[in-house]
GUGULUM-836803 format. One line per 10 residues: number of its first residue (from 1); for each residue x, y, z of N, C-alpha, C, O. Coordinates in steps of 0.001 Angstrom, whole numbers, plus 524288, in hexadecimal, padded with zeros to 5 digits. Example, Ala and Ser with C-alpha at 12.3 -4.5 7.8 and 13.67 -1.06 7.14 Angstrom:
<recs>
1 = 83386:7E9C6:81E78:8300C:7EE6C:81E78:83390:7F31C:81E78:8379C:7F309:82111 | 83232:7F736:81BA8:83566:7FBDC:81BE4:83264:8001E:81EBE:83461:80472:81F67
</recs>
This chain:
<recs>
1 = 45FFF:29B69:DCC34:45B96:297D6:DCBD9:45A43:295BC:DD13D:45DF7:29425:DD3DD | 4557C:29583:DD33E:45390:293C4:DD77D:45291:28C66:DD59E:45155:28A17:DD195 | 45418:28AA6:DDBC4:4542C:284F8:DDA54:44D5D:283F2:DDD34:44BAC:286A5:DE0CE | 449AD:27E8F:DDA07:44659:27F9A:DDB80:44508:27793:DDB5D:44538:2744B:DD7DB | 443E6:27766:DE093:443F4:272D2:DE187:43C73:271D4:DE253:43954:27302:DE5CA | 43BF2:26EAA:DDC47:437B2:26AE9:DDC64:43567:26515:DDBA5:43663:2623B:DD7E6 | 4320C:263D0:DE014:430C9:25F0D:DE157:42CAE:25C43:DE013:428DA:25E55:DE21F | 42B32:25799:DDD16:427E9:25607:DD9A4:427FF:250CB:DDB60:42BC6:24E5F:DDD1A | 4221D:24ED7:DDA8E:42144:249B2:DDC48:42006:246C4:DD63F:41EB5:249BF:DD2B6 | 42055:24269:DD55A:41F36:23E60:DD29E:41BBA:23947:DD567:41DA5:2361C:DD878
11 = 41577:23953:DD352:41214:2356D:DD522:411F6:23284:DD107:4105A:234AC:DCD0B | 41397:22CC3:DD0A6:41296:2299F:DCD2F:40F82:22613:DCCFA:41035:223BB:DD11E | 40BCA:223A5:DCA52:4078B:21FF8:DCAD9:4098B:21B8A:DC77E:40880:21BB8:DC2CE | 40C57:21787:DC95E:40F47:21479:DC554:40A92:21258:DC368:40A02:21386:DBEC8 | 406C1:20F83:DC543:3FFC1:20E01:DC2D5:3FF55:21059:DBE5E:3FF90:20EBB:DB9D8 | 3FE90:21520:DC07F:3FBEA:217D7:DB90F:40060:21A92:DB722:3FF86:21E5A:DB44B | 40636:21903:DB870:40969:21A84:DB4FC:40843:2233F:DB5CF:406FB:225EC:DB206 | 408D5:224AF:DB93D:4059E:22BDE:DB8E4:407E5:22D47:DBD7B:40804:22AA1:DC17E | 40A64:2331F:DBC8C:40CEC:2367E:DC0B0:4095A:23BC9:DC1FB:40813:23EAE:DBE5C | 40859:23C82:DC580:40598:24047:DC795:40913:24553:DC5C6:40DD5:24521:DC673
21 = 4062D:24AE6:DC2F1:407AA:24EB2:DC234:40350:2536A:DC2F5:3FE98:2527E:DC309 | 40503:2576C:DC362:40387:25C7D:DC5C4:403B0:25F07:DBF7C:40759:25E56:DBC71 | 3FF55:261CA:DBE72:3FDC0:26669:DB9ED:3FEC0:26C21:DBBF2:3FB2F:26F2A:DBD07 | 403FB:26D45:DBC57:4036D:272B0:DBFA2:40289:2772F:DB9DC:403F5:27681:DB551 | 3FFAD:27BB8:DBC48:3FDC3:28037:DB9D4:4039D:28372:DB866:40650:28500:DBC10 | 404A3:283F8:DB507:40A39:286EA:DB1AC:40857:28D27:DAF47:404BB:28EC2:DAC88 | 40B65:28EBC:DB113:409BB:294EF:DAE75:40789:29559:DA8CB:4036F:29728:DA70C | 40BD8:292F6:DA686:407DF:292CF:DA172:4045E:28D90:DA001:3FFD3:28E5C:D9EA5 | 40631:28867:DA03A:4030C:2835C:DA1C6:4040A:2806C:DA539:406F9:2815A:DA8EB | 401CF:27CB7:DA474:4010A:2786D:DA8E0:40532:274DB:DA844:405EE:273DE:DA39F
31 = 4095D:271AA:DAC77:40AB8:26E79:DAA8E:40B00:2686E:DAEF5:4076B:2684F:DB22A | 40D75:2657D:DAF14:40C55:25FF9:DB28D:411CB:260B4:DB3FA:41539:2629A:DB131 | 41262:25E4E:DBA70:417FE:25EF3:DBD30:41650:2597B:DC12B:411A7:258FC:DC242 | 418AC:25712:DC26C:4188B:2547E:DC796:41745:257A7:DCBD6:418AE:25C40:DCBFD | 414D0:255AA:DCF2F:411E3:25996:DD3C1:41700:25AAF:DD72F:4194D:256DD:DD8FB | 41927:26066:DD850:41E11:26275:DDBB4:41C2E:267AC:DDB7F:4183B:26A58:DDAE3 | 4213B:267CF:DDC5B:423BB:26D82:DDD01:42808:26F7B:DDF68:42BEF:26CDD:DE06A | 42734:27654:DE0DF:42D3C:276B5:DE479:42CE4:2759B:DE8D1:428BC:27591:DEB3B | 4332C:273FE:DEB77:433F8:272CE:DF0ED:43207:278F7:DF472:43134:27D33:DF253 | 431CB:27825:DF864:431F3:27CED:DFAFC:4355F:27DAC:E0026:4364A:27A19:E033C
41 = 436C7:281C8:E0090:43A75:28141:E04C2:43AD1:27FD8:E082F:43795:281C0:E0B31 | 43DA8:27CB7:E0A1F:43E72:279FE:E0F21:43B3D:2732F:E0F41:43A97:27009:E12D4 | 4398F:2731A:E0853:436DC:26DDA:E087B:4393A:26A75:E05FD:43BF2:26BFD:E0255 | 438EC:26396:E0763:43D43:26164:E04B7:438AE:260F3:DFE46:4347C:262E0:DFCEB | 43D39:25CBF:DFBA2:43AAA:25C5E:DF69D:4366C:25972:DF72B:43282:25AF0:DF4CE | 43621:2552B:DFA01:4324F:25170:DFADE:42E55:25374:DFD48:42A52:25263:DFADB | 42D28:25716:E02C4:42A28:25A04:E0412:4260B:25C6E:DFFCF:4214A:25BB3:DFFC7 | 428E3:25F53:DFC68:4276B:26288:DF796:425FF:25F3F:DF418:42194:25FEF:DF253 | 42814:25C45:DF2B6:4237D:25765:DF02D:41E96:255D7:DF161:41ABF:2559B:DEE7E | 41EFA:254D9:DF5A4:418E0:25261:DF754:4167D:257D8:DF908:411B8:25785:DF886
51 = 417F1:25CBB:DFADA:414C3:26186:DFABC:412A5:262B2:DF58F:40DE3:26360:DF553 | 4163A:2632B:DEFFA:41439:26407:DEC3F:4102A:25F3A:DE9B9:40C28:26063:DE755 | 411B2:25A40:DEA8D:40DEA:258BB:DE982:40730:25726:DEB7B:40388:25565:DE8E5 | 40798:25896:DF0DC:4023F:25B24:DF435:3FF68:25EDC:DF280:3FAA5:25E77:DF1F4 | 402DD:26427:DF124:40076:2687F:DEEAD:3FF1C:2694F:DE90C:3FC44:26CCB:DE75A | 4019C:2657E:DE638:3FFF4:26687:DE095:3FC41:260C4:DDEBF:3FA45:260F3:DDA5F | 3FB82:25C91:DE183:3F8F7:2593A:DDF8D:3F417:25647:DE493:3F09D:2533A:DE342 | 3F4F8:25808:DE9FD:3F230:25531:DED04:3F495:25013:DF015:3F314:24DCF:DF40C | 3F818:24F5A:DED4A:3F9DD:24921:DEF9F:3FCE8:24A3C:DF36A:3FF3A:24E70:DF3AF | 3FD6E:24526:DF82C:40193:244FE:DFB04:404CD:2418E:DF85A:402DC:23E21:DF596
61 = 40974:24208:DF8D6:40E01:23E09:DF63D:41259:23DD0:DFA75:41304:2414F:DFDB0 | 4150F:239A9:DFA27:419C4:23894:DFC74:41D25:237AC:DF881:41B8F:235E4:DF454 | 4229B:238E2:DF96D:42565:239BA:DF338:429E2:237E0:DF7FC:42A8D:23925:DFC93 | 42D74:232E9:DF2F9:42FFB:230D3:DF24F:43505:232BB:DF00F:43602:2376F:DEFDC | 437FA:22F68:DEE7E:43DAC:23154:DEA00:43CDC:235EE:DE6A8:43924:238FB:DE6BA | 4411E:235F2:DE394:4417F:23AFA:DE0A8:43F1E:2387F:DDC55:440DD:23405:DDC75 | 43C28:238E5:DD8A3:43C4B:237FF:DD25E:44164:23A5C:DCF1C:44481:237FC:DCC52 | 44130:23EF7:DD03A:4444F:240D9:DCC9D:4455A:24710:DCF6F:442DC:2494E:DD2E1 | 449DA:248A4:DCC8F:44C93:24FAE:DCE40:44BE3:2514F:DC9A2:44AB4:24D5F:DC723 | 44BE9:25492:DC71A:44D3F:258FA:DC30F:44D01:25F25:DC532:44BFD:26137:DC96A
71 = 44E86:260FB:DBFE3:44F2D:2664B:DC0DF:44F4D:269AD:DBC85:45105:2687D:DB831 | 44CF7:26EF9:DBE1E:44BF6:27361:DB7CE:44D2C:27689:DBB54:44D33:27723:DC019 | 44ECE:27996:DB52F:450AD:28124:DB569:44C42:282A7:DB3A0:44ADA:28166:DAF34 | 4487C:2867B:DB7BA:44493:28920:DB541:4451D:28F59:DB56E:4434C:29273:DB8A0 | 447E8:2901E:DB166:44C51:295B9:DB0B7:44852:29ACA:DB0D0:44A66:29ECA:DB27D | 44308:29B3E:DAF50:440AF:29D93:DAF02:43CC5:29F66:DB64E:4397A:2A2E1:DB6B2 | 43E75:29C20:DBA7A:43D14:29B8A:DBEE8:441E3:29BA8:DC1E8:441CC:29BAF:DC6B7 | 44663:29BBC:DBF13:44B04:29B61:DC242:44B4E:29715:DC685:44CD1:29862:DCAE5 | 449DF:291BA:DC57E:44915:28E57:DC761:44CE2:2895E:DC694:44CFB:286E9:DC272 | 44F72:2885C:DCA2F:451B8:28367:DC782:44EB7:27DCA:DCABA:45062:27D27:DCF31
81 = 44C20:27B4A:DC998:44817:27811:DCBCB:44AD0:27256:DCCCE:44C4F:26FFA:DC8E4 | 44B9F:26FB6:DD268:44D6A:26C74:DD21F:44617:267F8:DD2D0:4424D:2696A:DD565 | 44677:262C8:DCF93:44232:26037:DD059:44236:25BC0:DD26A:44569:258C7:DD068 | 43ECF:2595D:DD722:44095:2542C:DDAC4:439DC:252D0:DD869:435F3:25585:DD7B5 | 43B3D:24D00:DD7BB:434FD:24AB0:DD793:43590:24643:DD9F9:43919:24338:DD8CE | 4322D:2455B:DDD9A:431B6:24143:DE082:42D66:23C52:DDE7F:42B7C:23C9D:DDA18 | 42C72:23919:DE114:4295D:23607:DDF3E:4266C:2348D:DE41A:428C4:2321B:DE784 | 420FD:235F2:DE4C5:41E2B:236B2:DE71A:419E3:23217:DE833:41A59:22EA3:DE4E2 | 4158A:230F9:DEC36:41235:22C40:DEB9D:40EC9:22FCC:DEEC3:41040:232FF:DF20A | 408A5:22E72:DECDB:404DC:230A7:DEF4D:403C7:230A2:DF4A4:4069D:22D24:DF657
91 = 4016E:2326D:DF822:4036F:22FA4:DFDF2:3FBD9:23200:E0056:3F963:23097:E0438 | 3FA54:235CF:DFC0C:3F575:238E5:DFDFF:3F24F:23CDC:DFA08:3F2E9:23D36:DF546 | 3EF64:23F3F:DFCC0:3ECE4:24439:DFA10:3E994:2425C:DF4F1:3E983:23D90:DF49B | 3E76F:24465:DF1C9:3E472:243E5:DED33:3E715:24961:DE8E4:3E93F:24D6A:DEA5A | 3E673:2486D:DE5F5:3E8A9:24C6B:DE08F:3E413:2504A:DE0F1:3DF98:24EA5:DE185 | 3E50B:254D8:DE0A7:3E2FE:25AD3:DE0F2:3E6AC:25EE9:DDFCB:3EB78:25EA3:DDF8C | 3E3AE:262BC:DDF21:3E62E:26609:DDBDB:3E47D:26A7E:DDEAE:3E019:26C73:DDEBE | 3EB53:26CD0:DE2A3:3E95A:26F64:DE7DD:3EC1E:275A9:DE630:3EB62:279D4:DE879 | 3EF0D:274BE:DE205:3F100:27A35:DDF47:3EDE6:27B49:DDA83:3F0F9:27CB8:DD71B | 3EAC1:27B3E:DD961:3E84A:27ACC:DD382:3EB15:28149:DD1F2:3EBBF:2810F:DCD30
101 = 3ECF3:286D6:DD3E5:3F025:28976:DD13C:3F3DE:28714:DCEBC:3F44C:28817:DCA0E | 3F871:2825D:DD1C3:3FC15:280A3:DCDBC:3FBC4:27B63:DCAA5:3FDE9:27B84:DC658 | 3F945:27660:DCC33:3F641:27251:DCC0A:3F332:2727F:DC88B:3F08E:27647:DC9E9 | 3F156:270FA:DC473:3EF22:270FA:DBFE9:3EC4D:269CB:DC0FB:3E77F:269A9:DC0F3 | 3EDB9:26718:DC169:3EDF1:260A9:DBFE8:3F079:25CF9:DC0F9:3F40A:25B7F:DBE1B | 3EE8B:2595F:DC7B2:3F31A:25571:DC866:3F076:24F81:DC494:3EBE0:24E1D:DC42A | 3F4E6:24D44:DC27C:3F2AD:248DA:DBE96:3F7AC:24650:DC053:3FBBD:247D0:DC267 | 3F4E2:23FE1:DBDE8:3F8FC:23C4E:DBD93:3F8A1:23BF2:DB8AC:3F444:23B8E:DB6B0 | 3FE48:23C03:DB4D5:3FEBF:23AB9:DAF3C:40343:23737:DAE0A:40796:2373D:DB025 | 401D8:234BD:DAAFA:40481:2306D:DA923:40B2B:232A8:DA94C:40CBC:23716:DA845
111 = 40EEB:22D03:DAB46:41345:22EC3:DAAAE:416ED:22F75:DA6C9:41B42:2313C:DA7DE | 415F0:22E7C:DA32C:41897:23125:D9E59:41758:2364F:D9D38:41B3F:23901:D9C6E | 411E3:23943:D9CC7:40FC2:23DF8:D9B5E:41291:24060:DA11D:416AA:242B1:DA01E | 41164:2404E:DA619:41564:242AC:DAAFA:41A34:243ED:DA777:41B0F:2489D:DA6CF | 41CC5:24135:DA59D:42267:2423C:DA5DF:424FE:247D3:DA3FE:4286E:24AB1:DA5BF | 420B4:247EC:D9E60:42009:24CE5:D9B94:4208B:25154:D9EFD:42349:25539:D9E4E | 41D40:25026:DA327:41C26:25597:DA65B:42041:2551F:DAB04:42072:25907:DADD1 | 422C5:25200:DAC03:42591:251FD:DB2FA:42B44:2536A:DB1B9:42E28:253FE:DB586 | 42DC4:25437:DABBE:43326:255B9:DA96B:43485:250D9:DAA8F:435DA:25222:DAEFF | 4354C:24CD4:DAA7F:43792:2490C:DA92F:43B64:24980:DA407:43A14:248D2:D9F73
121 = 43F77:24A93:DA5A0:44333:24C94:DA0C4:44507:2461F:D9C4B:44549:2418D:D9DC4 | 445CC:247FA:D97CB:44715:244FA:D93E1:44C74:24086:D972A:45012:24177:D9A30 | 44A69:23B9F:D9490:44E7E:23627:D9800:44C96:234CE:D9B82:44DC5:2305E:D9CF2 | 4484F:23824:D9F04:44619:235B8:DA345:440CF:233F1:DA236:43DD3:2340C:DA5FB | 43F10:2325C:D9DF1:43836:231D8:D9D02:437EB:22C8E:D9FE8:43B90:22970:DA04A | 4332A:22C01:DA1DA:4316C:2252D:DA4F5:433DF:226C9:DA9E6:433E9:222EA:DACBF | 43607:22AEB:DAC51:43755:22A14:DB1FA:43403:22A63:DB5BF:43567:229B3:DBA4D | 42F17:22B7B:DB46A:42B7C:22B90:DB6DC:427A4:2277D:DB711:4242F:22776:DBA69 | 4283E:2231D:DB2AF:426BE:21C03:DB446:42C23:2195B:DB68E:42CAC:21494:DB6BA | 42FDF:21CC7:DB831:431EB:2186C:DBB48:435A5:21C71:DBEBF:43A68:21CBF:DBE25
131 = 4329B:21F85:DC28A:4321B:21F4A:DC866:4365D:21F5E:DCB25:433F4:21F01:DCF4A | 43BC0:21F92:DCCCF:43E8A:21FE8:DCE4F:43FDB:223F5:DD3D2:43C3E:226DF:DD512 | 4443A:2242C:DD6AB:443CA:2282B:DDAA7:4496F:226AC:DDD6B:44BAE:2226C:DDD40 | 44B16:22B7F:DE00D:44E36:22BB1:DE218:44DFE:22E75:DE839:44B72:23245:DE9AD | 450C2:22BE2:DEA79:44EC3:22ED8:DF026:44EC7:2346B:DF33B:4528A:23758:DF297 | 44AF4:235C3:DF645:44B8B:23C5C:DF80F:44C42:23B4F:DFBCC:44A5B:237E9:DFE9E | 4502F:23F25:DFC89:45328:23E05:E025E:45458:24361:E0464:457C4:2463F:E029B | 450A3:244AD:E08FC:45161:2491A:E0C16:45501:248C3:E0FEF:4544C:2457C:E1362 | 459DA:24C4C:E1011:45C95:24A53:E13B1:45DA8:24E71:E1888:45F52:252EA:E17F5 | 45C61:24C0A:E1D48:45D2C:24F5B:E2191:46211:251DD:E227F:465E1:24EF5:E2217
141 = 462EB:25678:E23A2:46655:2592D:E2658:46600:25B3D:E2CB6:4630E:25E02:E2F50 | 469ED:258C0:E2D65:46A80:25A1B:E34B3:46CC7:25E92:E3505:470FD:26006:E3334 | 4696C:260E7:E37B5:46B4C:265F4:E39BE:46FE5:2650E:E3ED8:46F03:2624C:E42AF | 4746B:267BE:E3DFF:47787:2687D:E415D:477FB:26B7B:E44EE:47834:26FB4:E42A4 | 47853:26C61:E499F:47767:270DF:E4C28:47916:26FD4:E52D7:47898:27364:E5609
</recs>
């Protein structure tokens, strides 16, 4: 199994209670994800956060703590997917839709209906009205030489 490291932002509007999500185009349907994707080589996770969320929604963001990690076996892709979501704040840009091949629909939807769609697994419902984070910490290595 290939390990496959993806990075996802979380925009929250505590005002209208609504998390920004992405309608990406699915082979057979459509479904709603938090705006990410995969890391790419040689990029950190946070990098890849705010790249994916430039390219799939328009916004600039600066992203903060972790929200949350998870992880799936997607046996049929030979994938074992590790998932980092950060928690992100607008910083720029306007919402557009600059992939419309994979991009279907960026919306803000209420945070209970989000939850349905972001896997928020059973025991964790409401973690997304109450916001939490833990710190990302890139840590330098000195080269010896």
């Amino acid at each position: 199994m290939k390990r496959v490291d993806v990075a996802y932002v979380v925009l929250f509007d505590e005002i209208e209670q609504k998390v920004l999500l992405v309608k990406n185009k699915g082979t057979d349907t459509s479904y709603y994800t938090l705006p990410g994707g995969a890391v790419e080589k040689g990029e950190t996770l946070k990098a890849a956060a705010v790249r994916e969320m430039k390219e799939e929604t328009g916004l600039d963001v600066e992203v903060g703590g972790i929200f949350s990690v998870g992880e799936a076996f997607f046996e049929e892709r030979g994938h074992h997917a590790i998932f980092f979501t950060f928690v992100g704040k607008i910083v720029g840009g306007e919402i557009n839709i600059s992939l419309p091949e994979e991009i279907e629909e960026v919306t803000w939807m209420d945070v209970t209906q989000a939850e349905k769609y972001i896997h928020i697994t059973s025991g964790f419902e409401g973690l997304l009205s109450d916001i939490n984070t833990v710190p990302y910490m890139l840590r330098e290595i000195e080269k010896k030489g």
